[in-house]
C-alpha positions in Angstrom: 138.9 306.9 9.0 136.4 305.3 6.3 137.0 301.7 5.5 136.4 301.0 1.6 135.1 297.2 0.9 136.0 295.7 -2.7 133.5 293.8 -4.4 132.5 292.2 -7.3 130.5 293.7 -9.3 126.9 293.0 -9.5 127.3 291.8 -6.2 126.1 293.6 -2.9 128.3 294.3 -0.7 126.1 292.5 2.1 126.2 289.4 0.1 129.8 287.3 1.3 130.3 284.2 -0.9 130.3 281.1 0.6 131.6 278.0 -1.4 130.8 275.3 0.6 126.9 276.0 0.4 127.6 276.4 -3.6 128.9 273.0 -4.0 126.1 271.7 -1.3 123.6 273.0 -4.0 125.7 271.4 -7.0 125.2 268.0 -5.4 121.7 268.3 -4.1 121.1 269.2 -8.1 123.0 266.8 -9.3 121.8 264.0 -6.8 118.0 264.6 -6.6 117.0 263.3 -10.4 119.5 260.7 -9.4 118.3 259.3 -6.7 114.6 259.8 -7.5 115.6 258.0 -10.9 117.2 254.9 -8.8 113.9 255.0 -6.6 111.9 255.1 -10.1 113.8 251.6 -11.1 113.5 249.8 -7.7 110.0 250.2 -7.2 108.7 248.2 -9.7 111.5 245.5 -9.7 110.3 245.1 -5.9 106.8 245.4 -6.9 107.4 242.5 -8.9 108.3 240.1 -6.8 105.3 240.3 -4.4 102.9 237.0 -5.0 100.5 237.4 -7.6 96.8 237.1 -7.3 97.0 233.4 -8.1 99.8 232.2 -5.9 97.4 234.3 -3.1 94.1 232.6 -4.4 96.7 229.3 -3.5 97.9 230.1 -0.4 94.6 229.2 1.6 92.1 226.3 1.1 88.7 226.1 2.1 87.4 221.8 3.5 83.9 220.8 3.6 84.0 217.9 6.1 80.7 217.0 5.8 81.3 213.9 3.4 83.8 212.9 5.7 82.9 209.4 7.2 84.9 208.4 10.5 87.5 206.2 9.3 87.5 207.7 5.7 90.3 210.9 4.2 90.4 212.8 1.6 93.3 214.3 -0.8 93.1 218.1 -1.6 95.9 220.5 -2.0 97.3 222.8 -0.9 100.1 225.4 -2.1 100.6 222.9 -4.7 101.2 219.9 -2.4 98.6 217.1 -1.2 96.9 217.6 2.0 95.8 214.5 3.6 92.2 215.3 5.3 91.1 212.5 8.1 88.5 211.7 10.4 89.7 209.1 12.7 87.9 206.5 14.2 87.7 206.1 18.0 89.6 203.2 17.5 92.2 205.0 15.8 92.0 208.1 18.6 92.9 205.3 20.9 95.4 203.5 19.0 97.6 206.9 19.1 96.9 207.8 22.3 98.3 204.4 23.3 101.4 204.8 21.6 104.6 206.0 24.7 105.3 209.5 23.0 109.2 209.1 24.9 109.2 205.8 22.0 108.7 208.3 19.2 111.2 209.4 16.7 109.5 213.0 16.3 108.2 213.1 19.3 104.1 214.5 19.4 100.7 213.8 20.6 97.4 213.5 18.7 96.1 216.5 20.8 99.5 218.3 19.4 98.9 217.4 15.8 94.9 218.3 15.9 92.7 221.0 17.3 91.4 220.8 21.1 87.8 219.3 20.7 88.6 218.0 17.2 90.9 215.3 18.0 89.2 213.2 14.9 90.5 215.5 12.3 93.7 214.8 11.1 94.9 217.5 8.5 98.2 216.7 7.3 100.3 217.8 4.4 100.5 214.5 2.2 104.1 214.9 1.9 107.0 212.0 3.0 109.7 213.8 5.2 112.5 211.9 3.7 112.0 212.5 0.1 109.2 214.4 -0.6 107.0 211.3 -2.1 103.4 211.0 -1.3 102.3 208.2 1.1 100.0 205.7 0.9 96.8 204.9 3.5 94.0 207.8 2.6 92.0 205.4 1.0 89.5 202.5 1.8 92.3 199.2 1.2 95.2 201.4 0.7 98.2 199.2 2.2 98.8 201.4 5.6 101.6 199.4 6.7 102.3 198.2 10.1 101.1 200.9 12.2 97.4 202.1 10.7 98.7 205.2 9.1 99.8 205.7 6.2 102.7 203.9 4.2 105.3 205.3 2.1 106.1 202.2 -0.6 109.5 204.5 -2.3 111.4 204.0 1.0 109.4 201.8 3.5 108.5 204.7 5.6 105.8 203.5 8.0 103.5 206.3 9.8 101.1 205.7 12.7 97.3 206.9 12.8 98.4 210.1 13.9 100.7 210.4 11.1 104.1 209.8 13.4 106.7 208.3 11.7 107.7 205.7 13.5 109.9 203.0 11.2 111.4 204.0 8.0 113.9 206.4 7.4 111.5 209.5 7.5 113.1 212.1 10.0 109.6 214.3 10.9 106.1 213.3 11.5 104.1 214.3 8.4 103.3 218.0 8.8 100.5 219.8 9.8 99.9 222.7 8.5 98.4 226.1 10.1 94.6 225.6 10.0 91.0 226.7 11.7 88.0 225.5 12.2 85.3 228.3 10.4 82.5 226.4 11.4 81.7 222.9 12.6 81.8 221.4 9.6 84.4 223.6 7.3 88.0 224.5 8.2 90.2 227.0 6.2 93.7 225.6 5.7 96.9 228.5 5.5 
């Protein structure tokens, strides 16, 4: 007995029509110049936002300390924002190191807040923790207030020679930022 097929014509009769993998290929036609076109907008927006070559020019700076005198600082910036650049005296080493670090608000020592073997370079970012103003005490007869440091005159905040708070309504030591020493005499800040 012979078995007759139907089928469509211009159609083998090898060929068996599957609908599913016809509407696979609808979508995947359909979806492809979408997708690639959503791709095609997000890839600059993103782009965008990465920092530009000047905020990156920013976001290190380079410190000559060679016309740094013990006992003298310097203001540069950095990101926008002072950085406070000392070179303490022994005396002021000493007068840190003598301070009980249990007695400190934020409690740190020098060796903490500097580099081991540079403990007379203080690089601090020249910004009060409490409201963001810009102490006093990096310069020759700058009021320094009680404790050596530095003095901030909006609020009374009163840091020590290692830039600790310690009176005043400052929360946080003044920060120190991420830094290395290049050479003996130059350190690259961010």
């Amino acid at each position: 007995m012979a078995t007759d097929t139907v089928s469509n014509p211009g159609e083998s009769p090898d060929h068996v029509s599957d609908p599913r993998r016809r509407d696979f290929l609808n979508i995947a036609a359909v979806a492809f110049p979408a997708v690639g076109g959503g791709v095609a907008v997000l890839v600059p927006l993103i782009n965008q936002m990465s920092p530009s070559a000047d905020v990156l020019a920013q976001s290190t700076t380079e410190i000559d300390l060679t016309k740094i005198q013990p006992g003298q600082g310097v203001i540069t910036s950095f990101r926008k924002q002072p950085l406070f650049v000392r070179n303490l005296t022994p005396k002021e080493i000493a007068e840190a190191d003598a301070v009980p670090v249990g007695s400190l608000r934020d409690p740190e020592t020098l060796e903490q807040r500097t580099k081991d073997g540079k403990k007379n370079w203080l690089i601090t970012l020249g910004v009060c923790t409490h409201l963001g103003c810009i102490p006093l005490g990096i310069n020759e007869g700058d009021n320094r207030g009680k404790f050596g440091g530095y003095f901030c005159p909006c609020h009374g905040s009163q840091y020590d020679t290692a830039a600790r708070i310690r009176q005043g309504p400052a929360p946080k030591n003044l920060a120190v930022p991420d830094y290395k020493f290049t050479s003996p005499t130059t350190v690259l800040v961010g």
